[in-house]
C-alpha positions in Angstrom: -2.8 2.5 80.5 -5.4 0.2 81.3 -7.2 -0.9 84.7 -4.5 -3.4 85.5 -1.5 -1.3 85.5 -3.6 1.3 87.3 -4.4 -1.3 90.3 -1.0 -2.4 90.7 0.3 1.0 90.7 -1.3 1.2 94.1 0.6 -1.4 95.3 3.8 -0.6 97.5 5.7 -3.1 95.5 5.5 -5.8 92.9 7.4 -9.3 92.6 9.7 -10.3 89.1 6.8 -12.1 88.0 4.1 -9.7 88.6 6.1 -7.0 87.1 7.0 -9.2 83.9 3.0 -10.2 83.7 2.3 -6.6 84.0 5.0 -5.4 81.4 3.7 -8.0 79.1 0.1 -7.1 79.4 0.4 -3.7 78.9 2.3 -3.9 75.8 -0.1 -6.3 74.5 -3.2 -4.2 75.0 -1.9 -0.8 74.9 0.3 1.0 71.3 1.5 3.5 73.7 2.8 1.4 75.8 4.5 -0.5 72.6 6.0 2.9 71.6 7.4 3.6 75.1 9.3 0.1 75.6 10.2 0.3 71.8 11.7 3.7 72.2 13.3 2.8 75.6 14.8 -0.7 74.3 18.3 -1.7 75.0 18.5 -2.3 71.3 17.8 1.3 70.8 20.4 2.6 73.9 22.9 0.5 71.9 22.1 1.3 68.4 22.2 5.1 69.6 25.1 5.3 71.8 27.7 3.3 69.2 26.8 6.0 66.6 27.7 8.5 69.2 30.8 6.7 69.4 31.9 6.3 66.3 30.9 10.2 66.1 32.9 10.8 68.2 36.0 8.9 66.8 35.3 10.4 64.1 35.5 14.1 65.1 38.5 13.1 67.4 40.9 12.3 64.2 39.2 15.1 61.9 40.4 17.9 64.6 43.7 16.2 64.5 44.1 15.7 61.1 42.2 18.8 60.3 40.8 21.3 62.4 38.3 21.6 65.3 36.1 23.9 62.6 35.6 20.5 60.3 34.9 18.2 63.7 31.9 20.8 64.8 30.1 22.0 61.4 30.2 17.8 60.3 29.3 16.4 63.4 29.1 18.1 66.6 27.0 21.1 65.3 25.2 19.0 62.2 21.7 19.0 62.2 21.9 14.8 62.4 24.0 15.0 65.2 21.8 17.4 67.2 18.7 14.9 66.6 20.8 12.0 67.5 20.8 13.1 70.8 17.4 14.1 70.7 16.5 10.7 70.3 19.2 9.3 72.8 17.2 11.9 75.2 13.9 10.3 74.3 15.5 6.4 74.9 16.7 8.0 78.4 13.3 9.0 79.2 11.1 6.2 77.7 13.6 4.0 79.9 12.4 5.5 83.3 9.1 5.1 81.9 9.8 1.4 81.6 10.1 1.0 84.8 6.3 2.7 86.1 5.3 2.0 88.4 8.1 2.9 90.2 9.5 2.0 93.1 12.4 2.8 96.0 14.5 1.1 94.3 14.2 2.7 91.3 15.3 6.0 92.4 18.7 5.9 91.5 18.3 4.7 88.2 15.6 7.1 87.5 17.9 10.7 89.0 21.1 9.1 87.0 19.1 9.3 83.6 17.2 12.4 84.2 20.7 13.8 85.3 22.0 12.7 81.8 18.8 14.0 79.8 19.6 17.8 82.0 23.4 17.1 80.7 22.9 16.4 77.3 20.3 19.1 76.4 22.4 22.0 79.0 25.3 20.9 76.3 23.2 21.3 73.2 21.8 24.8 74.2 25.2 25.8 74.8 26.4 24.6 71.6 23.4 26.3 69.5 23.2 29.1 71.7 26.5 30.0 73.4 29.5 31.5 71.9 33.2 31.4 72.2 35.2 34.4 71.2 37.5 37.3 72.1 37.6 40.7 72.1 40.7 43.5 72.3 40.8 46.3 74.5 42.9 49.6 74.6 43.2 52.0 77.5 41.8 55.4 76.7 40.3 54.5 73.5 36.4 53.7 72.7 34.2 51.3 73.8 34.0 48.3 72.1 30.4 46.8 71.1 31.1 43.6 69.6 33.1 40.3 70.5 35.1 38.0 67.8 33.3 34.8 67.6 34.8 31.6 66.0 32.3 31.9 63.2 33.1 32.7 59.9 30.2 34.8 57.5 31.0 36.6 54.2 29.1 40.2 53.9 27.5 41.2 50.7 27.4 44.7 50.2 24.0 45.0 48.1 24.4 47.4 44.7 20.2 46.9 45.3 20.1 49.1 48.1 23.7 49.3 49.2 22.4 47.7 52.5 25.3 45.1 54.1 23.7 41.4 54.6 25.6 38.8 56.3 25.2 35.1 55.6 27.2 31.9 57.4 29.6 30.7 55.9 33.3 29.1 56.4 34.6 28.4 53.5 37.7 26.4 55.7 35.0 23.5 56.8 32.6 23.4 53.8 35.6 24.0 50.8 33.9 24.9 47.8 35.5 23.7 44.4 35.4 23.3 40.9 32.7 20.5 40.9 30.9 21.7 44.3 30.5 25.5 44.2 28.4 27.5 46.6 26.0 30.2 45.2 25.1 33.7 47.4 22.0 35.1 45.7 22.7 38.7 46.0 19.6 40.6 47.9 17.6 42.9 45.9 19.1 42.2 42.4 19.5 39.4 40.1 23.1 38.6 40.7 24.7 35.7 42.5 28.0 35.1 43.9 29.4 31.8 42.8 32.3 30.3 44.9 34.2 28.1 43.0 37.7 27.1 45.3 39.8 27.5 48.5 42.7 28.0 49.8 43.6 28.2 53.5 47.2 30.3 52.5 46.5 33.2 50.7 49.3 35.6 49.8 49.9 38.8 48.0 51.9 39.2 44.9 52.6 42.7 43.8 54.1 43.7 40.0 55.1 46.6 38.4 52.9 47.9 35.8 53.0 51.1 33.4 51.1 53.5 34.4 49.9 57.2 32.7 49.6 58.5 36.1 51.8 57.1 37.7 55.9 57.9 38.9 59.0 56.3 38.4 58.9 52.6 39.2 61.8 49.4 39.3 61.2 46.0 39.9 64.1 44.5 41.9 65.0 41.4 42.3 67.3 39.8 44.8 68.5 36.3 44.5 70.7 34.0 46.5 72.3 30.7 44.6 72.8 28.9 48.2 69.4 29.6 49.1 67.6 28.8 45.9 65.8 31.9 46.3 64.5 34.7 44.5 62.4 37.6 45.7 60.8 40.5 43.3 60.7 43.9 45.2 58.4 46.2 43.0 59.0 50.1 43.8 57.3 53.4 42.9 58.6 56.8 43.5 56.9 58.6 46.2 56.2 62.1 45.9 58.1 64.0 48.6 60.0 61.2 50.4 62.0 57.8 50.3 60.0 54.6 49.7 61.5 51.7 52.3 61.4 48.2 52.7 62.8 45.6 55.1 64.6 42.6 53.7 64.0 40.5 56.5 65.9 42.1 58.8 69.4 41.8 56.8 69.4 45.4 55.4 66.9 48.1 54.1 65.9 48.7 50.7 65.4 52.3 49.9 63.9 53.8 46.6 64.2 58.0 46.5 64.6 60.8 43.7 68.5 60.7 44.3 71.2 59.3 45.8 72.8 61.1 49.3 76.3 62.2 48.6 78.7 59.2 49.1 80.6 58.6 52.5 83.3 57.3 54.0 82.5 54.1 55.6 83.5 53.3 58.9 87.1 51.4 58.7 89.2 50.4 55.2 92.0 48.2 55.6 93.7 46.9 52.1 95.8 43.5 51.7 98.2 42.7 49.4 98.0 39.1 49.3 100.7 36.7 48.2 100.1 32.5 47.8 103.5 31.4 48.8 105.1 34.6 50.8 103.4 36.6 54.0 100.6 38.9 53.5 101.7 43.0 53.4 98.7 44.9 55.4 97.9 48.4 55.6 95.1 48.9 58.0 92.9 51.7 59.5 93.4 53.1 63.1 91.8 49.5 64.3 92.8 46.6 63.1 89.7 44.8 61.3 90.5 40.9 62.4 90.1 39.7 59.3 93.0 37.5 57.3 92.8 36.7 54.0 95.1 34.1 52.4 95.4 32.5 48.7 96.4 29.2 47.6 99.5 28.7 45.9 98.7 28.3 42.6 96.0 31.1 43.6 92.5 29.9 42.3 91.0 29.5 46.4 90.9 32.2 48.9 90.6 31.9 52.2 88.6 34.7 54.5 88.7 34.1 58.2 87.7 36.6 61.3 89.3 36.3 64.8 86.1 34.9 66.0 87.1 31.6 64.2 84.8 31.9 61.4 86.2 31.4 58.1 85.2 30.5 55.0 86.5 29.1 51.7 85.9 30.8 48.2 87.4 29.9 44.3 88.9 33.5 43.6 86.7 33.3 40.4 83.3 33.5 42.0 84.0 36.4 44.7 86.6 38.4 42.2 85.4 42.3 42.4 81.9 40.7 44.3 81.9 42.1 48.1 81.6 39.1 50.6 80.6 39.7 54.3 82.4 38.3 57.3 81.9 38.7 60.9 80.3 42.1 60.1 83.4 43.1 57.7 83.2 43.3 53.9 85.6 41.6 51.8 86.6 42.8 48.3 89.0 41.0 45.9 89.9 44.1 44.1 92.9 42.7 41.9 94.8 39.6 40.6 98.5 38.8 39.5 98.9 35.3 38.4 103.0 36.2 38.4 103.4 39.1 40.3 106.2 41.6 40.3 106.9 45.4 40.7 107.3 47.1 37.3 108.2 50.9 37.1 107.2 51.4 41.3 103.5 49.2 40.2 102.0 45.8 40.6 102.4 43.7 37.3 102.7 40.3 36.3 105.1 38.3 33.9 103.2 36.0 32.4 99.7 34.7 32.5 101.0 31.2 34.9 100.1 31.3 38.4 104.0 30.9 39.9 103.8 33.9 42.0 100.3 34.8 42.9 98.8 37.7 44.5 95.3 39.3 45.5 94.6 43.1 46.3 92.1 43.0 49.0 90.1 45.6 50.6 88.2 45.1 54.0 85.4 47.7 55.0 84.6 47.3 58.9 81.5 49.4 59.8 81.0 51.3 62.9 79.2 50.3 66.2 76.1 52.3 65.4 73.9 48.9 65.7 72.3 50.1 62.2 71.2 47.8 59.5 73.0 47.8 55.5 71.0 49.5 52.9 70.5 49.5 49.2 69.7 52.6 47.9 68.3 53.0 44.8 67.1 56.3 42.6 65.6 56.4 38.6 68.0 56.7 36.2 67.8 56.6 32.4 66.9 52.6 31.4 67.5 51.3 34.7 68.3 52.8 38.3 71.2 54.1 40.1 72.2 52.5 43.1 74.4 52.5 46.2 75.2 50.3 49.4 75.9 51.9 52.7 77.4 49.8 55.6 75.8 49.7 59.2 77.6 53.0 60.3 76.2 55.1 57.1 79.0 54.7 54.9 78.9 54.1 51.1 80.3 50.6 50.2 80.0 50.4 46.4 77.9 52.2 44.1 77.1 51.6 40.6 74.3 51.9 37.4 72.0 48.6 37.7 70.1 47.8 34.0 68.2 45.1 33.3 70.2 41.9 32.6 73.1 42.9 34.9 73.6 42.1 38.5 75.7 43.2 41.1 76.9 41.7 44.4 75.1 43.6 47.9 77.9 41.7 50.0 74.3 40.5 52.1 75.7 36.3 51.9 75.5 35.8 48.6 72.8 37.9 47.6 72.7 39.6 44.3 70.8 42.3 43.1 69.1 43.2 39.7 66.8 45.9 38.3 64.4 43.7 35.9 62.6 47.1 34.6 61.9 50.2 35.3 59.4 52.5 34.2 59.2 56.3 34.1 55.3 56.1 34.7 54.4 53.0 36.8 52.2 51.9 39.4 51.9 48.7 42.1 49.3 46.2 41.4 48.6 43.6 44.3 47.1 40.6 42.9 46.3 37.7 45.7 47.2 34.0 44.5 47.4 31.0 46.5 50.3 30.3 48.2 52.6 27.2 49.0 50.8 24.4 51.0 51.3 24.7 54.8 52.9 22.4 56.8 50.7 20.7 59.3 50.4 23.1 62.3 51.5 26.5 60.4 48.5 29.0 59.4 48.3 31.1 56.7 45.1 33.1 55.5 42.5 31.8 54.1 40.0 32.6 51.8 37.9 31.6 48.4 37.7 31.9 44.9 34.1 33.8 43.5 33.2 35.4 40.7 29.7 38.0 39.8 27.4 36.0 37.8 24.2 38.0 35.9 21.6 37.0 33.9 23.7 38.8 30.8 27.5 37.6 31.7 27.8 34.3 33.5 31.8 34.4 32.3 33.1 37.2 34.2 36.9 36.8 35.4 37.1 35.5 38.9 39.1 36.8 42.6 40.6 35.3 45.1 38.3 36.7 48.6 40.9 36.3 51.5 39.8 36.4 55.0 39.8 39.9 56.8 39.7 42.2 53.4 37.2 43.4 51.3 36.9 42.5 47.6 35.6 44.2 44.9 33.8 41.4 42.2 32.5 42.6 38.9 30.9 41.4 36.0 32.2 44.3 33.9 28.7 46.0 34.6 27.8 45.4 38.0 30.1 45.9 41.4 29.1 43.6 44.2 31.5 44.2 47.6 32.3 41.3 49.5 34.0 40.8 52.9 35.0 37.6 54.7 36.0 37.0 57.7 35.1 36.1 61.4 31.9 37.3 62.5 31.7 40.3 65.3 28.6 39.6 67.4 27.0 42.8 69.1 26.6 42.4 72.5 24.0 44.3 74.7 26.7 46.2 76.8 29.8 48.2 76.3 33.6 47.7 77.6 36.2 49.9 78.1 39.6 49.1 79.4 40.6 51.7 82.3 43.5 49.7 83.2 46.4 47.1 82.9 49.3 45.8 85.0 51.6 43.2 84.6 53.1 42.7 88.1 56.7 40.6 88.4 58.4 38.4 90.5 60.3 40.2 92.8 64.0 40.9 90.9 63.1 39.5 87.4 60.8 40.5 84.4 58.5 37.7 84.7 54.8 38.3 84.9 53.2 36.9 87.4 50.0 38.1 87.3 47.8 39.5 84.4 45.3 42.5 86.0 42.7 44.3 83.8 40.2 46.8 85.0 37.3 46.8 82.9 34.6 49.0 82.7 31.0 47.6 81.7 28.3 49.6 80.6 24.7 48.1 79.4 23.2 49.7 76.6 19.3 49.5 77.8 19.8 51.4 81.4 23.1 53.1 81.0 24.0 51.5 84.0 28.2 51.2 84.5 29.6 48.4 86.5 33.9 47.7 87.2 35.0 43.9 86.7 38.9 42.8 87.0 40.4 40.2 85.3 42.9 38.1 86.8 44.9 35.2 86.0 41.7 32.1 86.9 39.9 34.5 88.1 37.5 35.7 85.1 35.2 39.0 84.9 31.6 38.7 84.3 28.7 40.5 83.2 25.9 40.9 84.9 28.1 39.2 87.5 24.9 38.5 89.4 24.5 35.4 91.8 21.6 34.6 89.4 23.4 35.6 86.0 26.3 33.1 87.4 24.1 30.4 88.6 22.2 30.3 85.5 25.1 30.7 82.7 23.4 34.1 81.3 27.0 35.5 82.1 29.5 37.0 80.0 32.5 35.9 81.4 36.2 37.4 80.5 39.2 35.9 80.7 42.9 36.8 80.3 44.0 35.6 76.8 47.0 37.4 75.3 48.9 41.0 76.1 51.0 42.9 74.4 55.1 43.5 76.1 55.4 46.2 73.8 52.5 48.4 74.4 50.9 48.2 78.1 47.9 49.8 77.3 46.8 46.7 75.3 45.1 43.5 76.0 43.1 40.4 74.5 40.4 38.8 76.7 38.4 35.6 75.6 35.2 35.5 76.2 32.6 32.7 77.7 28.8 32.6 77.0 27.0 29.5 78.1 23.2 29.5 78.3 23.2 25.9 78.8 25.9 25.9 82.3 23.1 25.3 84.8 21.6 22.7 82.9 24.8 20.9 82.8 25.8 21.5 86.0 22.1 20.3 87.8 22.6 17.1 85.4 26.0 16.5 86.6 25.1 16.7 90.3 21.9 14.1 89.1 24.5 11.7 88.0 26.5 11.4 91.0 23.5 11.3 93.1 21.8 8.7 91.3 25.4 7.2 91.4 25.6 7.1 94.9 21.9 6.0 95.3 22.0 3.0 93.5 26.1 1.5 94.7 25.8 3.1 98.4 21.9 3.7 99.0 20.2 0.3 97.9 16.9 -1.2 99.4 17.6 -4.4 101.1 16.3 -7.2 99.4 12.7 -7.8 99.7 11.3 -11.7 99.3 8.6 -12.1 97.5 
């Protein structure tokens, strides 16, 4: 440093001017002192720490606009980032350095900065080095070994040596496309995987398809005018018992070798309906509730419950189609635009509407809290089918072929068989789905496709998170899974118990209590941690283990009111806690030091 910095060094203190002189002298006769006052410039500090803030900015409106997976792999876990504060550790440091030699006063400003070097570099080794993940436990099932990181990896199962390799890689942050893909060179072969697109909703579409080994198959389709909605329900006869679907939670659809033997629903009641006289009813052992009326010159009927709902139809649109009411089923059955009795029987006496009438029938279904169901059976060039009310009982029932719907009485749901097959099978194809809405999540996943040396052209498929697909060049069959990556850990846990206590006379938790069993997988050693609402687990769970951050700690994320024996705890790893927590304390005492601890003033 030279023999005049050394001398004054000795000093117990040194005036403005004989530490400017000093300052000045060694930067004139020393590089390394040039370095050290270039690196800790204010220039620098500034230059540094508005990046950092703009950075930060930055990643602020991407994990509101996007996610927090783009904010981390583009700025808080990029390579520039990470050396960015590198070099805002090095200003920090070259600062103190600045100041040599130092004096009393200087302590304060030297403990703040170390304090911030120890805070930055605790948070970058727990950002490189830590995890974040959860894992989901049973009672009196397995161990589990691994934990659910939020890290997303694809796994190539190599035809080479049929070995699995994982590689990084979310396809959510880093979206591959037509003009940007992202090769995988296959190990041990000469294939690559080439991603090409992504989609972050990913959905299954299934179609009916002819097949030589198949059974009897029918595509049905449901669709609903008010709605603007039409669903395909593909079906295939399986051997031995009834094939069922929900339709979302409305009714059951049901597809079996033949249809049960008709029965009596629960209640008929049957109107005889007059526009400009009172109605003539004729009703089961319980009256239904429902009145039906007609308009005089008889094109709109009214249906109406005594719960006040009602609703307004043109006699055209609902003639012979069942609507549903307040749980009831309303059938216009017949029409008489001049209605009279003829011979002991309804007719009419000419085609004008001057005394219009409407046979109704209402269908009321037992209190048996069951759910309407289509059932449907192969028939010759189409499908046989029949609707049951809630209490079992057969509705309607009918021959469905293509090009010819009928009414289910679900709203204004209609039902068609589109085709049907007496050999058929169900092929699932995934597609991309309709874009989200900001907030909703859907699955995601990529587009790839096998590339060889020989075929470079092969067909591509759609790789959606938490499945395994199959992609082949037509020679070669590469398997490939995507999905969050499970991280072993070096111990084992088991779940021996969970309780959900309640406030006293209600079914509100209040408390979440899991017993969990550790065991570590070099000693064998077993060790029991509980879980409690803010009050984690840990393992080790040593004072040392907790002081410095080598700690698995678990926490109460999720349970499961339906099944006891069931919960979801995240988990905490943090190499980098002590460091952040010595740097912290730094702060405030170099804080404190230089506001509340100063030196007095000494003249010079």
């Amino acid at each position: 440093m030279g023999v005049t910095t050394h001398a004054l060094s000795r000093r117990s203190g040194l005036t403005a001017v004989e530490r400017k002189r000093m300052v000045e002298a060694r930067i004139t006769s020393s590089f390394g002192w040039r370095i050290i006052h270039w690196l800790g410039s204010l220039r620098l500090a500034l230059l540094l720490l508005a990046t950092i803030a703009i950075a930060c900015a930055a990643a602020t409106i991407a994990e509101s606009e996007f996610s927090t997976k783009i904010a981390q792999v583009y700025i808080y876990k990029a390579p520039w980032f990470l050396v960015w504060l590198g070099v805002l550790c090095v200003n920090l440091f070259a600062v103190t350095l600045t100041r040599w030699p130092w004096e009393k006063k200087h302590t304060g400003f030297i403990v703040t900065h170390y304090g911030i070097i120890l805070l930055l570099a605790g948070a970058m080794v727990g950002l490189h080095t830590g995890f974040e993940g959860n894992v989901t436990l049973h009672k009196n099932k397995p161990p589990e070994r691994k934990i659910t990181v939020n890290r997303s990896i694809i796994q190539v199962e190599s035809p080479g040596d049929t070995a699995l390799y994982v590689m990084p890689f979310d396809a959510a942050a880093t979206r591959p496309s037509p003009g940007k893909n992202r090769v995988f060179e296959v190990p041990r072969t000469d294939l690559r995987i080439v991603a090409d697109d992504f989609s972050d909703n990913l959905i299954k579409e299934e179609s009916l398809v002819p097949s030589d080994s198949g059974t009897a198959g029918i595509l049905l389709r449901l669709s609903s005018a008010r709605l603007n909605q039409t669903i395909d329900f593909p079906m295939v006869l399986a051997p031995g018992q009834a094939l069922e679907k929900d339709f979302f939670g409305l009714a059951r659809l049901t597809f079996q070798s033949t249809l049960p033997a008709p029965k009596p629903p629960g209640g008929t009641e049957t109107q005889m309906v007059f526009g400009r006289f009172a109605p003539v009813v004729q009703q089961a052992e319980k009256s239904s509730g429902v009145s039906v009326s007609l308009s005089a010159d008889g094109s709109k009927v009214v249906i109406s419950s005594d719960s006040d709902l009602a609703a307004t139809y043109l006699r055209e649109e609902i003639f012979k189609k069942p609507v549903s009411l307040a749980g009831a089923v309303v059938t216009v059955e017949d029409y008489w635009p001049d209605f009279e009795m003829r011979e002991g029987k309804p007719a009419t006496k000419s085609a004008d509407p001057l005394n219009p009438a409407i046979l109704v029938r209402v269908q009321t279904p037992l209190e048996s809290g069951g759910l309407p169901q289509l059932a449907l059976a192969p028939a010759q060039g189409g499908a046989r089918w029949q609707l049951q009310g809630r209490d079992g009982g057969t509705l309607a029932s009918g021959l469905a072929v293509p090009g010819k719907s009928f009414a289910t009485g679900w709203a204004d749901w209609q039902a068609e068989v589109v085709e049907s097959f007496p050999q058929s099978a169900v092929r699932t194809t995934v597609v991309p789905g309709p874009p989200l809405a900001k907030g909703e999540t859907g699955v995601p996943g990529f587009r790839a496709r096998l590339v060889s040396p020989a075929i470079s052209d092969a067909p591509p498929r759609w790789v959606p998170s938490g499945e395994v697909t199959a992609l082949t060049d037509g020679r070669n069959v590469v398997r490939v899974g995507y999905g969050l990556e499970l991280r072993p850990v070096p111990f084992t846990m088991r779940l021996l118990d969970f309780e959900v206590p309640r406030y006293e006379g209600t079914e509100t938790p209040s408390n979440f209590i899991a017993t969990i069993e550790f065991r570590n997988n070099a000693t064998g050693e077993t060790q029991t941690g509980t879980a409690r609402m803010n009050h984690p687990a840990g393992f080790p769970g040593t004072l040392w283990a907790n002081l410095s951050g080598i700690n698995y700690k678990f926490s109460q994320a999720e349970w499961n009111p339906k099944d006891l024996g069931e919960t979801t705890l995240q988990v905490l790893y943090d190499p980098g806690w002590l460091l952040k927590w010595l740097g912290s304390l730094a702060i405030c005492a170099g804080i404190t030091i230089m506001f509340y601890l100063k030196p007095r003033n000494r003249s010079a």
